[in-house]
C-alpha positions in Angstrom: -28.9 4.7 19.3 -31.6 5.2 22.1 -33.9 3.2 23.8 -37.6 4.1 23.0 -39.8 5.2 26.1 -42.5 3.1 27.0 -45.1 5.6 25.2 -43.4 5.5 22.1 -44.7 5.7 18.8 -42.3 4.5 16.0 -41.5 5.3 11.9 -39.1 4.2 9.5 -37.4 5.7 6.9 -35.4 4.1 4.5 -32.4 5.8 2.7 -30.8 4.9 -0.7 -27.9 5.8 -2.1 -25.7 5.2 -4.5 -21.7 7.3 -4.6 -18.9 7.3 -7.3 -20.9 6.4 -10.3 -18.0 8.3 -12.9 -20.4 8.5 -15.7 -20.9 4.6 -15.8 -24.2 4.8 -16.9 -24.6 2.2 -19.1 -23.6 -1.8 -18.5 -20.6 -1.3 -20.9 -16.8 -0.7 -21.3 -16.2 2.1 -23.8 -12.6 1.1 -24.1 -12.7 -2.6 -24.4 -15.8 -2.2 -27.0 -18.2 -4.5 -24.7 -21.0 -5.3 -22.4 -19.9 -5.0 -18.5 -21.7 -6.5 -16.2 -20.3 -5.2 -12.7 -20.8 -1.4 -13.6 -24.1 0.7 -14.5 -26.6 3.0 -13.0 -29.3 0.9 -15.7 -28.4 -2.2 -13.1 -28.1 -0.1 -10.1 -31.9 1.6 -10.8 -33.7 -2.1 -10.8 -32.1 -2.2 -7.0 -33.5 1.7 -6.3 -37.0 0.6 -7.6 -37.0 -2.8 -5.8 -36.0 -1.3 -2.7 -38.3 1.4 -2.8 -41.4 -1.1 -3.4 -40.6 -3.1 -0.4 -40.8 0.1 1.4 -43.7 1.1 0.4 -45.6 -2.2 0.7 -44.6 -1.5 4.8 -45.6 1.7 4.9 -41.8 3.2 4.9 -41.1 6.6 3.7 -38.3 6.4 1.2 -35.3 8.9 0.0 -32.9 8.6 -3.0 -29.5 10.6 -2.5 -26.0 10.4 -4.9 -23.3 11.1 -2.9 -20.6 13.1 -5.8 -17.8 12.1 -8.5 -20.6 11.3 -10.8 -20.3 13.5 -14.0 -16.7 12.2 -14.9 -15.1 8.9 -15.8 -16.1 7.4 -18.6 -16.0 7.9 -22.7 -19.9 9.0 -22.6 -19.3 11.1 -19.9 -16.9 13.1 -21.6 -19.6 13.2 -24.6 -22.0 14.5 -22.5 -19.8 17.4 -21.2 -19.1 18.4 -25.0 -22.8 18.2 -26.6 -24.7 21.1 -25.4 -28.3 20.6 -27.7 -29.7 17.8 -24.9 -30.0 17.6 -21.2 -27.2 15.9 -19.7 -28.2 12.2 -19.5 -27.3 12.2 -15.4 -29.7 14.8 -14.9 -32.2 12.9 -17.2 -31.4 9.8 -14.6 -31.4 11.9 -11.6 -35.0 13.0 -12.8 -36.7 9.9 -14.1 -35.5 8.0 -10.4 -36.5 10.6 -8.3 -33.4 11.5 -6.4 -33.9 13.9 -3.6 -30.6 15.5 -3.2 -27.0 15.2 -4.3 -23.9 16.0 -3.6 -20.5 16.4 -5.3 -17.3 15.3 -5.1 -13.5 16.3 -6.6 -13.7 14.5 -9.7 -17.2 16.6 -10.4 -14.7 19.7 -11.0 -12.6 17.9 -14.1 -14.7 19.9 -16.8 -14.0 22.9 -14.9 -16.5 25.2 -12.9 -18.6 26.8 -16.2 -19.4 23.4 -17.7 -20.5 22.1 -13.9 -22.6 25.1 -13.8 -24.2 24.2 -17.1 -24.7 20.7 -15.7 -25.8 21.2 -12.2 -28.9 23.8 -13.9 -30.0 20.5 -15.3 -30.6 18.9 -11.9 -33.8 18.2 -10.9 -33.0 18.0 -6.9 -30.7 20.3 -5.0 -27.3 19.6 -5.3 -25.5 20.1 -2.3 -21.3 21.2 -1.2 -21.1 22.2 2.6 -17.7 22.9 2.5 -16.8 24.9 -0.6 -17.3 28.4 -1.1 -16.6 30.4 -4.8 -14.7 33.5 -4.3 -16.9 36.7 -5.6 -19.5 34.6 -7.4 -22.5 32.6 -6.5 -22.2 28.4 -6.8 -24.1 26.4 -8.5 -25.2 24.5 -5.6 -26.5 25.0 -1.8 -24.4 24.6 0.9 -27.3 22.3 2.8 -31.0 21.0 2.4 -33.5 19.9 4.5 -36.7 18.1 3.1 -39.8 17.8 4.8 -41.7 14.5 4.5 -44.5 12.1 6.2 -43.9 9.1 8.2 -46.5 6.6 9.3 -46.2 5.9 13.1 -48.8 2.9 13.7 -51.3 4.0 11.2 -50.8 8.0 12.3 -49.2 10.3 9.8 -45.9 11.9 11.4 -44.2 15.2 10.1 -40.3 14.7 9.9 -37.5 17.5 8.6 -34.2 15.7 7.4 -31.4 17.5 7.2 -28.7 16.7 4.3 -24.9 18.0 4.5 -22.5 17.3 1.9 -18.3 17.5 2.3 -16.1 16.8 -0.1 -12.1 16.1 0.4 -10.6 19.7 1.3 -7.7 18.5 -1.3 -10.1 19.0 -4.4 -9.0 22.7 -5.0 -5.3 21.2 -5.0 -6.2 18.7 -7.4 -8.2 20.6 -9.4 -6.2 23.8 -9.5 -6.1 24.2 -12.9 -9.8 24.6 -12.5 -10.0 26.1 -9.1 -6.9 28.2 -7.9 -7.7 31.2 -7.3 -11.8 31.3 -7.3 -13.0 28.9 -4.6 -11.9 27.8 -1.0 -12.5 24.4 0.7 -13.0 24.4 4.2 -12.3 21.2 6.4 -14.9 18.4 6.8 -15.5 17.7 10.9 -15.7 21.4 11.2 -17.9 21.9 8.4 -19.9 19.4 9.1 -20.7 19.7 13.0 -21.2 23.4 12.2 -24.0 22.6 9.3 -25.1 20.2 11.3 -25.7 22.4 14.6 -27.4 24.6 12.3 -29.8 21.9 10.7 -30.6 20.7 14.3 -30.9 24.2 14.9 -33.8 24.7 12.0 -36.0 21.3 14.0 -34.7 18.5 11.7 -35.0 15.6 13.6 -32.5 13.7 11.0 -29.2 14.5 9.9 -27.6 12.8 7.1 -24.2 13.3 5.8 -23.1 12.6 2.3 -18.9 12.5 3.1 -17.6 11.9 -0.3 -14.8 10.6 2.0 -13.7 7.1 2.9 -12.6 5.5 6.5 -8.7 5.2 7.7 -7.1 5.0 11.0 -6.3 8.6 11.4 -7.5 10.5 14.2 -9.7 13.9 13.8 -7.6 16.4 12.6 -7.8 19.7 10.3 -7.4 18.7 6.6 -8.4 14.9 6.7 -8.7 13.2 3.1 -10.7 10.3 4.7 -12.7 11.3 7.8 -15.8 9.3 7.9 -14.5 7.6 11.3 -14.3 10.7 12.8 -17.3 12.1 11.5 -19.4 9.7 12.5 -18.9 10.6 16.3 -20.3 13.8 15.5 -23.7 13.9 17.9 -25.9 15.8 15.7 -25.4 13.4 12.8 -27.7 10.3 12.6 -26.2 8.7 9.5 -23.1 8.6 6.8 -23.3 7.9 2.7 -19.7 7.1 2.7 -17.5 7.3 -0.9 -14.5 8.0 -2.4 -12.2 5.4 -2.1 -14.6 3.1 -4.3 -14.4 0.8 -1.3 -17.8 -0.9 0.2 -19.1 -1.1 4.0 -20.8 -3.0 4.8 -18.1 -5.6 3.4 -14.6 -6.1 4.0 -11.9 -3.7 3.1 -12.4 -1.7 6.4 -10.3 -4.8 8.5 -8.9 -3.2 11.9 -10.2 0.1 11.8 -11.3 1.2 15.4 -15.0 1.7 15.9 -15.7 0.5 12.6 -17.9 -2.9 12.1 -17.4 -3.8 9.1 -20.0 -6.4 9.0 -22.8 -4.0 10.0 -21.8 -0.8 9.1 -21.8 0.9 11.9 -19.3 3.3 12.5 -19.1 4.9 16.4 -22.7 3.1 16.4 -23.9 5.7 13.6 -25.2 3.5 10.4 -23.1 4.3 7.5 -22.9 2.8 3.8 -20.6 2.7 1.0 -21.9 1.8 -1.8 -18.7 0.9 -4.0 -18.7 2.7 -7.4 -20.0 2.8 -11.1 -23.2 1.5 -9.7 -21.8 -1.5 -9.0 -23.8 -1.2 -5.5 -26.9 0.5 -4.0 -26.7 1.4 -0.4 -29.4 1.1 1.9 -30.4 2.6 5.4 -33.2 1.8 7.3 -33.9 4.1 10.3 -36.2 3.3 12.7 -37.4 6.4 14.8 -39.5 6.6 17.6 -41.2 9.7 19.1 -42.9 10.1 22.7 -46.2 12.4 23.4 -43.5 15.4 24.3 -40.4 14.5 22.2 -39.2 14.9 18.8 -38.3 12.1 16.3 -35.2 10.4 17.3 -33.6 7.7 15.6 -33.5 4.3 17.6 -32.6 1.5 15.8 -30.6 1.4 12.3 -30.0 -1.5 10.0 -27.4 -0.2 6.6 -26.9 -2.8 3.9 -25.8 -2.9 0.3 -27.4 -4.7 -2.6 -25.2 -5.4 -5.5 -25.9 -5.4 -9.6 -23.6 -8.6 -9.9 -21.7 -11.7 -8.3 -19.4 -13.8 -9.8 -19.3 -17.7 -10.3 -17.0 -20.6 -9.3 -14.1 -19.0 -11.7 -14.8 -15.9 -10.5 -16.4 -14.7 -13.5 -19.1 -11.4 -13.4 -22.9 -12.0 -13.6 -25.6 -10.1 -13.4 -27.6 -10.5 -10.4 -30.2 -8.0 -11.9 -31.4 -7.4 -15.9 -30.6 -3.4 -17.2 -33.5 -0.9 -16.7 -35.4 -0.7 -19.9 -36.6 3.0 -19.3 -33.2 4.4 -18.1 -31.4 1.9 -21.4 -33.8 4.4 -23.5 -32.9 7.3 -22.1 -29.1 6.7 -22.7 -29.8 5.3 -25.8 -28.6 8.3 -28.1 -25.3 9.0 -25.9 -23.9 5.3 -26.0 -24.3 5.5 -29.5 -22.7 8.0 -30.3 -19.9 7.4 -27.6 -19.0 4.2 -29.5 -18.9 6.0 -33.1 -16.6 8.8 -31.7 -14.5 5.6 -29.6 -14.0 3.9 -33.1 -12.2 7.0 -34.8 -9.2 5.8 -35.9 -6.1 7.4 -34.8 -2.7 5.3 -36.0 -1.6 1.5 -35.2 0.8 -0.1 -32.5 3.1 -3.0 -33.9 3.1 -4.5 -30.5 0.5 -5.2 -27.8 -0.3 -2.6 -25.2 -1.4 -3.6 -21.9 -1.5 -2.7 -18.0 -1.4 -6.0 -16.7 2.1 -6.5 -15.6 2.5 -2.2 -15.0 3.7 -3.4 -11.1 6.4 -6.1 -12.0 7.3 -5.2 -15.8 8.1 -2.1 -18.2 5.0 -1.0 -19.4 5.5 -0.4 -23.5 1.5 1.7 -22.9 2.8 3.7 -20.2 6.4 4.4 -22.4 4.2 5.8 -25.3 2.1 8.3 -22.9 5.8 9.1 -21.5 7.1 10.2 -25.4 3.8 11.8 -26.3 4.7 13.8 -23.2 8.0 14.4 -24.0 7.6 15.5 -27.6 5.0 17.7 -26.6 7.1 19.5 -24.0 9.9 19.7 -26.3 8.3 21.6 -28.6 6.5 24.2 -26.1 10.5 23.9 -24.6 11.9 25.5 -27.9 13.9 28.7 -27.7 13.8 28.7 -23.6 16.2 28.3 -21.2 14.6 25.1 -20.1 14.7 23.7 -23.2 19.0 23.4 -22.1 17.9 21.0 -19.4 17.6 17.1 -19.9 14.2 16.2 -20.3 12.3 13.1 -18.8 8.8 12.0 -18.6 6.8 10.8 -15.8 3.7 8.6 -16.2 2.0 6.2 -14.1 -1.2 3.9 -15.2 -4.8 4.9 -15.1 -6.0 1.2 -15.4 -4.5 -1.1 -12.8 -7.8 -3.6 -11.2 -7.4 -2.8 -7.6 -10.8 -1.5 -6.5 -12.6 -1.0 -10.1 -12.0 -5.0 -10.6 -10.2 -7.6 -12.5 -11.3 -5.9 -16.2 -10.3 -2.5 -15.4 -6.6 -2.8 -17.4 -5.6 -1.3 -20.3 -5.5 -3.8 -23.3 -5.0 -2.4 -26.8 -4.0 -5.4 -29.4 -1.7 -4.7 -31.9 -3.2 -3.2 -35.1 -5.3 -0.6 -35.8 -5.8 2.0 -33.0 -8.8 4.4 -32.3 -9.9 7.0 -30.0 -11.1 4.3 -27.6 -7.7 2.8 -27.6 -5.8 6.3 -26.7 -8.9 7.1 -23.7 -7.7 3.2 -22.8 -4.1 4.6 -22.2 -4.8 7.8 -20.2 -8.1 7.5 -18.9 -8.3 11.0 -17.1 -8.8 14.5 -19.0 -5.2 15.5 -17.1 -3.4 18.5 -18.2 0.5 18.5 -19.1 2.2 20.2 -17.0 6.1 20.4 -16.4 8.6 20.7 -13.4 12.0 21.6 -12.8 13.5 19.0 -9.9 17.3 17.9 -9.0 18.5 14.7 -8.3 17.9 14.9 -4.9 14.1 15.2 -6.1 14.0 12.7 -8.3 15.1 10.2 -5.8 12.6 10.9 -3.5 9.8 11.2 -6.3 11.0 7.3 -7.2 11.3 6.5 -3.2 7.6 7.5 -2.7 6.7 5.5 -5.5 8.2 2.3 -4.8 6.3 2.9 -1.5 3.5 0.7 -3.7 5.5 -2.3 -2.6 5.3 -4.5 0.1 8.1 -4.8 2.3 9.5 -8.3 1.1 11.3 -10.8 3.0 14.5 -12.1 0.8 14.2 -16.0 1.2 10.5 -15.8 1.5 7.9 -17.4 -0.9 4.3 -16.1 -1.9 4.2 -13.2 0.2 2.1 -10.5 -1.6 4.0 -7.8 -4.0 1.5 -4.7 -3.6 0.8 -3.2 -0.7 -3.2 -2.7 -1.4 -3.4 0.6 0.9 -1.1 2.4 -1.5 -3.0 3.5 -4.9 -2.2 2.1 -8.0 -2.2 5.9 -10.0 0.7 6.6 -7.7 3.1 4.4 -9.4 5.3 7.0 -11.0 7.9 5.8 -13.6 9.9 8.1 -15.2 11.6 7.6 -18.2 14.8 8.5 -19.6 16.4 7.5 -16.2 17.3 3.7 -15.2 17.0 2.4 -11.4 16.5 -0.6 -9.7 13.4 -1.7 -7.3 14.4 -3.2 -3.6 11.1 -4.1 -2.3 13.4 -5.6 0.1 13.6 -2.5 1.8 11.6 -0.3 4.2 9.8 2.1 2.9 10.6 6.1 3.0 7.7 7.6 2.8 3.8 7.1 5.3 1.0 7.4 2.6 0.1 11.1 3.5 3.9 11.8 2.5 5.6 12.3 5.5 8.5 11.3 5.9 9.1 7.6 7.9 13.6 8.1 7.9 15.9 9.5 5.3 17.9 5.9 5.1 15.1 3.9 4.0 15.6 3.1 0.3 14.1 0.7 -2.2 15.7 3.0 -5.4 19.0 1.3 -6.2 21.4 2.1 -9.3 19.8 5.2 -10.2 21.4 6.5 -13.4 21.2 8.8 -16.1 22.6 8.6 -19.6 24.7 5.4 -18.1 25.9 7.7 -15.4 25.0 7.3 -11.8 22.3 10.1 -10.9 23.9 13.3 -8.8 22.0 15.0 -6.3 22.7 18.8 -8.0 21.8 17.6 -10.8 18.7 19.2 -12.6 16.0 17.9 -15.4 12.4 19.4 -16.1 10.2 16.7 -16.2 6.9 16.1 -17.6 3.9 15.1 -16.0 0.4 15.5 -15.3 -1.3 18.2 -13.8 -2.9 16.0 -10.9 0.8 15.1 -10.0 2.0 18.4 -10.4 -0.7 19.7 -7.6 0.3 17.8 -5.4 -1.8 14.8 -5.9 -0.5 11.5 -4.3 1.6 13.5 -1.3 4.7 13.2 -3.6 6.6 15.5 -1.4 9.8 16.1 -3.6 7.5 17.8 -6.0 5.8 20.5 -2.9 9.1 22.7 -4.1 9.4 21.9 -7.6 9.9 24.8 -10.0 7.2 24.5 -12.2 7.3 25.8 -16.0 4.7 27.3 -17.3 3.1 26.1 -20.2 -0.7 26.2 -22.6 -3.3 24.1 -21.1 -3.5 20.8 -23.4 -4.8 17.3 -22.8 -3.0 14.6 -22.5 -5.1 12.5 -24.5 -4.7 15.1 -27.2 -1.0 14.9 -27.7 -1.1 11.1 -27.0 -3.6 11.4 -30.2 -1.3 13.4 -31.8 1.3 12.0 -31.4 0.3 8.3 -32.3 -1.3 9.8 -35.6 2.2 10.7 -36.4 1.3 14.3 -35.6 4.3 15.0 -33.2 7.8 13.8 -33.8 9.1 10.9 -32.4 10.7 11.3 -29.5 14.4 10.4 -28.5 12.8 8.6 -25.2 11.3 6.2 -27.4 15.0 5.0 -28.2 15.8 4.6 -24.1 16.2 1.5 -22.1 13.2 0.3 -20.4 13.6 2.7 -16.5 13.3 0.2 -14.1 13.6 -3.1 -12.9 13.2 -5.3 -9.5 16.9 -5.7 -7.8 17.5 -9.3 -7.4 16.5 -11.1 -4.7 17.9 -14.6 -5.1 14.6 -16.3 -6.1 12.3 -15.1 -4.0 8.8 -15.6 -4.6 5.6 -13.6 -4.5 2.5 -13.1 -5.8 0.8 -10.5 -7.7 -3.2 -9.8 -8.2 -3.7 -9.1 -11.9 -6.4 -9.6 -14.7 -7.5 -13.0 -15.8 -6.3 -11.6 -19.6 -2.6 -11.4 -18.6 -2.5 -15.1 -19.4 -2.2 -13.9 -23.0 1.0 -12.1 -22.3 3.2 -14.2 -20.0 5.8 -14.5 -22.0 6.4 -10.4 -21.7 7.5 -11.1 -17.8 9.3 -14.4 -18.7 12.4 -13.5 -16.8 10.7 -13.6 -13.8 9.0 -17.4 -14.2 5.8 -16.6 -14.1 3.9 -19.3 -13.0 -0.3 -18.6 -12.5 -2.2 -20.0 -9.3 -5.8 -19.6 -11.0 -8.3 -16.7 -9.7 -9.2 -16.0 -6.5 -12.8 -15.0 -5.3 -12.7 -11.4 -6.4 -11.7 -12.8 -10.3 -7.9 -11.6 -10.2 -5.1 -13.5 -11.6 -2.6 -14.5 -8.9 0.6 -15.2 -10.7 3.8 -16.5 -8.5 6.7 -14.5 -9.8 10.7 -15.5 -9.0 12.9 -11.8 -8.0 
């Protein structure tokens, strides 16, 4: 930031934003059947209209921006992407707050480009994507914006032109290529964005924002970068970042040890940037102070970026509300809650035994076994009469619900009984794709090498060190089933998170078998799997050269409907041994993070003495398990 000269005359503008809002509109959980009080836009719009009265009341110009991934995540957002006689309750949001711009980001694409189209006509700002282009058609949105708007400067009214970019991870076509092969391109964030933002300086905006829908990490600028916000923000013609993505929060901790990042202030190479968390659970705010000289232009001189948060939690750690829902906005959505919840309590079939996510990192998983054999029956059937159908078949899954960033209450929990439609979203949250792969042994090891990568490298001996490593995603914890192996967290890991390769002899995959017979390298299975996975989402690099079989598009939350009705056959996998366990490690202890509920179901991980520590500040579970 720059110093003011002694003539100066100075403004303020104050941005809000909010990021990663997945369709959690409303304060409730769809698939648990009840009120939430850590997600929801009808919390999140009391902060906007606070903040935007204190601004106001000093004279402060004030903009509203959403920074992408908000039409997909929930149960009512996938209502909203099937009804087609109202406008899309976002859209209705986006109008009655008065956003000013927004931008998208990869999980936007899961309906696929016509129904975005349908949506984004809806919108009552711009919405914005620098750095993707459609191939031979128009988009549905602008590559860049700039708004025009009055400051006050000491009673005087001041003309300023903003400039808005918007990037989104250059990986989105790959994970979305079910969607997007073939018809758009994505071209890489720093360039994109020192280019548009040449060109806004260019056009006389004296303010650049960026919406990255892009978090922070310790890699240096580079072509392709997942998470460049560090980078970016040592880009001169931008003045400020809405950060996203990773569903973390700045200012706040979570961003310990990056270089030029402080975390307690926000600034990032000195540029003020927010992330606002996700499903509302925090508004972001910006507050620019800019100063202008009889023969300059606006420049921004001082910065302050904050968040304000919907809840907090209490001495146990539980949730509460730090602000009441929005009456107007609770109206609005009125019509789509209720009818999510009538479609959620469909009933589909009934589970004998519990089905839960809390112990997915330490235990079989009976959930994730039953998405594995709805897989499998599925691809059996497409299978029939083809050469592939010779091959031995397994199934890879990994769970959707797993607390990390979303919070203590986001695991799967179905009771045993009755299940419905909410129960099934509760197992596979995403609208994934089956897909299927051909892979060798050789593969396969790796596949289950950069999986185990989830672990901590664990001293044997040691006591309450922590079991997951809370860098490497949850979603990435591929089982697959219909094979048996052991875990040595023991062990170094094989794989960096981008999935390169760290050294061959690193292992953590011990007593890999099939069919009771030790796995061989030349061996070869066609799995099942999800089409994220099969993309190339994760960086699994066995799977960059896997065969892949072609097959109808389906959801998986169709055949696992299906197939729980009684639909589908039952599967032969359903009759395997549980595929994996933790090697022993002559008592040592650790500790895992799970959800306060998983006191209900201890005795599921009793071989591993299970004894719980109470919560921590966040509201997870730490349980002290024996390997």
């Amino acid at each position: 930031m720059e110093n003011p000269p002694a003539d100066a005359r100075t403004a303020r503008l104050r941005l809000l934003a909010t990021t990663d809002l997945h369709m959690n509109l409303t304060g409730f959980d769809y698939y648990a059947d009840r009120p939430d009080p850590t997600v929801g836009l009808t919390r999140t719009a009391q902060l906007i209209r606070a903040a935007r009265r204190e601004a106001e009341s000093l004279g402060w110009q004030t903009l509203l921006v959403d920074n992408g991934d908000s039409l997909q995540g929930t149960a009512l957002g996938d209502w909203a992407a099937e009804q087609t006689t109202d406008r899309h309750p976002l859209m209705q949001a986006f109008d009655l707050l008065g956003y000013d711009a927004v931008g998208l980001g990869n999980h936007d694409f899961e309906f696929g480009l016509g129904k975005l189209e349908e949506i984004l006509a809806q919108s009552p700002c711009p919405v914005l994507c620098s750095n993707m282009r459609l191939i031979g058609s128009r988009a549905p949105w602008q590559p860049s914006l700039i708004l025009n708007r009055t400051l006050q400067a000491e009673g005087q009214p001041v003309p300023i032109r903003v400039g808005v970019l918007s990037v989104l991870p250059p990986q989105t076509t790959q994970w979305a290529a079910h969607h997007l092969d073939g018809v758009a391109e994505v071209s890489d964030i720093l360039e994109t964005a020192e280019a548009t933002a040449h060109d806004l300086r260019q056009q006389g905006c004296d303010v650049v924002i960026a919406l990255a829908h892009s978090g922070l990490s310790t890699e240096m600028a580079r072509p392709g970068l997942e998470n460049a916000v560090v980078p970016l923000a040592a880009i001169d013609a931008i003045d400020a970042i809405v950060a996203g993505h990773t569903h973390l929060t700045l200012p706040g901790k979570g961003h310990e040890g990056l270089r030029q990042v402080e975390q307690t202030t926000g600034k990032v190479h000195g540029k003020p940037v927010v992330m606002p968390g996700s499903a509302g659970s925090h508004l972001g705010v910006i507050d620019l102070t800019l100063t202008r000289s009889a023969h300059d232009r606006l420049r921004v001189t001082e910065s302050c970026s904050a968040l304000r948060a919907i809840y907090g939690r209490d001495q146990t750690g539980i949730p509460q509300p730090t602000v009441s829902e929005d009456p107007q906005l609770t109206k609005v959505f009125a019509k789509g809650h209720a009818a999510t919840r009538i479609q959620m309590r469909k009933p589909v079939g009934r589970t004998t035994t519990p089905l839960h996510s809390y112990f997915s990192f330490c235990a079989p998983d009976r959930g994730l076994a039953l998405v594995a054999a709805a897989q499998a029956a599925a691809l059996r059937g497409f299978l029939e009469g083809r050469s592939e159908a010779e091959l031995p078949l397994l199934s890879a899954t990994a769970p959707s619900k797993f607390g990390g960033r979303a919070g203590p209450r986001h695991y799967t929990d179905v009771p045993a009984g009755e299940m419905s439609m909410r129960h099934v979203a509760d197992l596979h949250v995403f609208p994934n794709e089956l897909r299927a792969v051909i892979v060798s042994g050789r593969q396969i090891r790796d596949w289950l090498e950069m999986s185990a990568c989830l672990f901590n490298r664990i001293k044997p001996g040691s006591r309450d060190s922590a079991l997951i490593d809370p860098s490497r995603a949850g979603h990435n914890f591929d089982v697959l089933h219909g094979l048996e192996y052991a875990i040595d967290p023991s062990g170094p890991a094989r794989f960096r998170l981008d999935g390169s390769l760290i050294a061959p002899d690193h292992n953590r995959i011990d007593h890999l078998t099939w069919n009771g017979q030790p796995l061989c390298d030349e061996q070869h299975f066609v799995v099942a799997l999800n089409n994220y996975r099969a993309s190339g989402g994760g960086h699994f690099a066995a799977l960059a050269g896997a065969e892949a079989v072609d097959l109808p598009p389906i959801r998986i939350q169709e055949i696992l409907r299906d197939y729980i009705a009684g639909r589908r056959p039952k599967d032969p996998l359903e009759q395997t041994p549980p595929p994996w366990r933790f090697a022993d490690l002559g008592g040592t202890q650790v500790i895992l993070r799970t959800g306060p509920d998983a006191r209900r179901y201890l005795g599921d991980i009793a071989a591993l003495k299970p004894v719980p520590l109470g919560t921590d500040t966040e509201g997870f579970l730490q349980i002290r398990l024996t390997l």
